[in-house]
N, C-alpha and C positions, 0 to 999 in steps of 0.2 A: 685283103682277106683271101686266103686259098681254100678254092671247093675241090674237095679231094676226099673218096675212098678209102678206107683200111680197113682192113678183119679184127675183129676182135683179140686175134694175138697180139696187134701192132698194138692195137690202142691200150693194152695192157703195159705196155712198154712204154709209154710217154708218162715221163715223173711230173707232177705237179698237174695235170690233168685237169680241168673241170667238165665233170659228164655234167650231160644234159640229157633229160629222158625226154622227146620229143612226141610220145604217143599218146592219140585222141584219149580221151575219158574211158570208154573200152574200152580199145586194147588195154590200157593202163589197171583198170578194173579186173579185166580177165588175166592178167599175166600172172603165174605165178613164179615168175625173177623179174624182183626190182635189185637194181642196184643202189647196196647201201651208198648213204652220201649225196648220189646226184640229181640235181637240181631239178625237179617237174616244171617243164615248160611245155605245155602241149604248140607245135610247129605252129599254128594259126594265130597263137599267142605273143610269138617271140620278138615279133619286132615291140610289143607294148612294153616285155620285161627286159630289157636288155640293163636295166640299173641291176637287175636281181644278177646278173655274171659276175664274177671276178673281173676286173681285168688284166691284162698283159701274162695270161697265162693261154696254154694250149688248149683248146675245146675240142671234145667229142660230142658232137650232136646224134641221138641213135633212137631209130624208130621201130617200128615194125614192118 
């Protein structure tokens, strides 16, 4: 697995994508942009959901 950086331009640019929205209960609460489609996995949760990802596709994990 690669831990790596990108701007939201980049990640817009990767076809086939699975976003992850990785933010606590509020921030998540308080945002007003969710991104349609991706996956709510708050980051303290991820390793228990990892069946809930696709696999063999490219992930963007994005927090606050």
């Amino acid at each position: 697995m690669t831990d790596l950086r990108i701007d939201p331009e980049e990640a817009r640019k990767l076809k086939d994508a699975v976003y992850i929205d990785s933010r606590n209960q509020n921030a998540w609460a308080d945002a007003s942009t969710k991104l349609p489609g991706a996956i709510r996995i708050p980051a303290d949760d991820l390793s228990d959901n990892l069946a809930a990802i696709p696999p063999g596709r490219p992930l963007v994990i994005y927090c606050t």
